[in-house]
MARVEXGU-924234 format. One record per residue (C-alpha): residue in three letters; chain; x, y, z. Coordinates in pm, 1 decimal, decimal comma, padded with zeros to 6 digits. Layout:
N
{lumdo ALA	bavo A	px X	py Y	pz Z}
...
This chain:
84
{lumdo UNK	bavo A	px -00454,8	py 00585,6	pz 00221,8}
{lumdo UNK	bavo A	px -00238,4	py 00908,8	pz 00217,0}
{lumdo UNK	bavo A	px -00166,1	py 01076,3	pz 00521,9}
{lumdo UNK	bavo A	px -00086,0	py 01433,3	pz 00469,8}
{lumdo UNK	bavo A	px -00010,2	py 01567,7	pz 00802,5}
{lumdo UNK	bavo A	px 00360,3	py 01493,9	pz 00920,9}
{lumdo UNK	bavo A	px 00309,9	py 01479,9	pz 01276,1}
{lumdo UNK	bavo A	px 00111,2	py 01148,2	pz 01221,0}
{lumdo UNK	bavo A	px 00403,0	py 00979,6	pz 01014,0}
{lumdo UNK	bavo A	px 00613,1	py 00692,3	pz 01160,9}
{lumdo UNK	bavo A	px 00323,7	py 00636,6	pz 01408,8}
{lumdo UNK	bavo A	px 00194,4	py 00307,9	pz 01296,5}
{lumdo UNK	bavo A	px -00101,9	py 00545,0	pz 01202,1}
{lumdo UNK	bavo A	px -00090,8	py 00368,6	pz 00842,7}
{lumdo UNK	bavo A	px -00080,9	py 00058,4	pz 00932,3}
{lumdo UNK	bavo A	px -00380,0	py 00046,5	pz 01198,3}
{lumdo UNK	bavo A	px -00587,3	py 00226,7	pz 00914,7}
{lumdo UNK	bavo A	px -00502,6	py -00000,2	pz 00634,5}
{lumdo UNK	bavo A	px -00565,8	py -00313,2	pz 00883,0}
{lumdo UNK	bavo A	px -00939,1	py -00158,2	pz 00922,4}
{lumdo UNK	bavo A	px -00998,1	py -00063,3	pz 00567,7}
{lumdo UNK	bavo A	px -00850,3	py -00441,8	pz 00510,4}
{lumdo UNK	bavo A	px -01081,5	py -00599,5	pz 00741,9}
{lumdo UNK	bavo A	px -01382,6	py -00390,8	pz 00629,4}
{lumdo UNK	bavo A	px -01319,5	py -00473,3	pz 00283,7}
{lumdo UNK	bavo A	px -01295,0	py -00838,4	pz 00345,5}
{lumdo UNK	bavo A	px -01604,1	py -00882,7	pz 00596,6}
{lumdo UNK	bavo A	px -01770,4	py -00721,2	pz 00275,8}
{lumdo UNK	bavo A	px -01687,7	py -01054,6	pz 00073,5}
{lumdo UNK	bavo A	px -01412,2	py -00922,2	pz -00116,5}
{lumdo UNK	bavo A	px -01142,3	py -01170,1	pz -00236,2}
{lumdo UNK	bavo A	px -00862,9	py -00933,6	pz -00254,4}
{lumdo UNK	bavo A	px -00756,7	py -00520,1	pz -00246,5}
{lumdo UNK	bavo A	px -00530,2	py -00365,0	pz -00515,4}
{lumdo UNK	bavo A	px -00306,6	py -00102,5	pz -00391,1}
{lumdo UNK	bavo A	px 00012,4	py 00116,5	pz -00509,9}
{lumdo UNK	bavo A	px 00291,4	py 00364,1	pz -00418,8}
{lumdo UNK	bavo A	px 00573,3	py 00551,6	pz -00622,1}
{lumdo UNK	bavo A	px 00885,8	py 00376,3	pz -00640,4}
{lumdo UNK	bavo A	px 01029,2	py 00637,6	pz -00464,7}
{lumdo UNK	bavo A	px 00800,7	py 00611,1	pz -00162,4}
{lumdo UNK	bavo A	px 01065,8	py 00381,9	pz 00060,9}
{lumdo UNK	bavo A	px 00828,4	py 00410,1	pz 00396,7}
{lumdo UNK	bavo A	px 00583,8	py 00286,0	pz 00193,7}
{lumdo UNK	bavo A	px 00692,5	py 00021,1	pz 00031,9}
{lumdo UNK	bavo A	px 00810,2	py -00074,8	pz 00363,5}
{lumdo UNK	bavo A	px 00513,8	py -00046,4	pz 00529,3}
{lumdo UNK	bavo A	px 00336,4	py -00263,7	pz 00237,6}
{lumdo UNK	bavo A	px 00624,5	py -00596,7	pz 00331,5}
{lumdo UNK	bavo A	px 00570,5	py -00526,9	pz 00669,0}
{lumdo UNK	bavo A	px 00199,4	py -00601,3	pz 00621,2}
{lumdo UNK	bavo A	px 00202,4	py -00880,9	pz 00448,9}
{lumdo UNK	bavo A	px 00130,3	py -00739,9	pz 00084,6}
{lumdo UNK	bavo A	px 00269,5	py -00892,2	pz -00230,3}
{lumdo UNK	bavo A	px 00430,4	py -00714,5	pz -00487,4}
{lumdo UNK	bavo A	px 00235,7	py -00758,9	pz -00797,5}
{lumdo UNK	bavo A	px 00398,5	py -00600,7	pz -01091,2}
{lumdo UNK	bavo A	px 00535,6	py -00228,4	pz -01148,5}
{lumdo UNK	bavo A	px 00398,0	py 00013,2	pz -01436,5}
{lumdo UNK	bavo A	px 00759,4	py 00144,0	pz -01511,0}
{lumdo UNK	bavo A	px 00815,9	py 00487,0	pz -01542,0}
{lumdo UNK	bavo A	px 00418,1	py 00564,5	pz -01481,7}
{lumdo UNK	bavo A	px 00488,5	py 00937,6	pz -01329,8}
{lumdo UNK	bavo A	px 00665,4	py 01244,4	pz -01331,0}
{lumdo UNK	bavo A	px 00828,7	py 01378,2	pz -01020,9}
{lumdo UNK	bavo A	px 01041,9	py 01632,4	pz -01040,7}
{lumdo UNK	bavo A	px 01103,9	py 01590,5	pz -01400,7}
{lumdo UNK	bavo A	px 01250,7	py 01231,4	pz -01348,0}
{lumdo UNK	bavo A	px 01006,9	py 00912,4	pz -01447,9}
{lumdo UNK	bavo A	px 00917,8	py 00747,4	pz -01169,7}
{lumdo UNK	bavo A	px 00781,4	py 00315,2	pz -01119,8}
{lumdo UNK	bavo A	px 00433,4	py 00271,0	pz -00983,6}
{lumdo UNK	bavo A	px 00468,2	py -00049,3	pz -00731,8}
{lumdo UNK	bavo A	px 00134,5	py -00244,6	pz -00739,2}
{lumdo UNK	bavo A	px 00076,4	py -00467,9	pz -00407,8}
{lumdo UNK	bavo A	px -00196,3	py -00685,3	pz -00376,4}
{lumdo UNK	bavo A	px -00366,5	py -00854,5	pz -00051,7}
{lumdo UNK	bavo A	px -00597,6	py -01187,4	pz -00065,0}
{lumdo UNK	bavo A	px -00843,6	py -01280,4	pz 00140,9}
{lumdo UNK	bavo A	px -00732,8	py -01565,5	pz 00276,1}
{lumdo UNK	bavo A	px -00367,9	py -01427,5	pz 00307,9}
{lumdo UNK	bavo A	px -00489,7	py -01136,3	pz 00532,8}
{lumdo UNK	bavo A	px -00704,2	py -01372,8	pz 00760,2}
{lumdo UNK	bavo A	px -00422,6	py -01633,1	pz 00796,3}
């Protein structure tokens, strides 16, 4: 989920969308949803603990930004641990 516009930031916008996406996924039968964010990405990392994700790993230096290597978090969500 990547919200572009910043008038929508910092409006729980995010999180309501990745509950639905969350829920949609896991009425499907799916036993768990991969995500990621840049290291550098503080709100959403944040947003990811607030949520109930678990950090699974990090692909170090995975990008470029700004000429500067950059970690790629990887979070992952169960089934179970979303419905608890």
């Amino acid at each position: 989920v990547m919200i572009g516009d910043k008038t929508y930031w910092g409006k729980g916008v995010l999180l309501e969308t990745r509950s639905r996406l969350l829920n949609y996924a896991f009425d499907l039968g799916c036993k768990k949803v991969e995500a990621s964010c840049d290291s550098i990405n503080i709100p959403a990392i944040y947003n990811f603990v607030k949520q109930g994700w678990t950090k699974e790993g990090v692909c170090r230096e995975h990008r470029i930004v700004d000429n500067h290597p950059v970690d790629l978090i990887l979070f992952g969500m169960l089934d179970y641990e979303w419905n608890a």
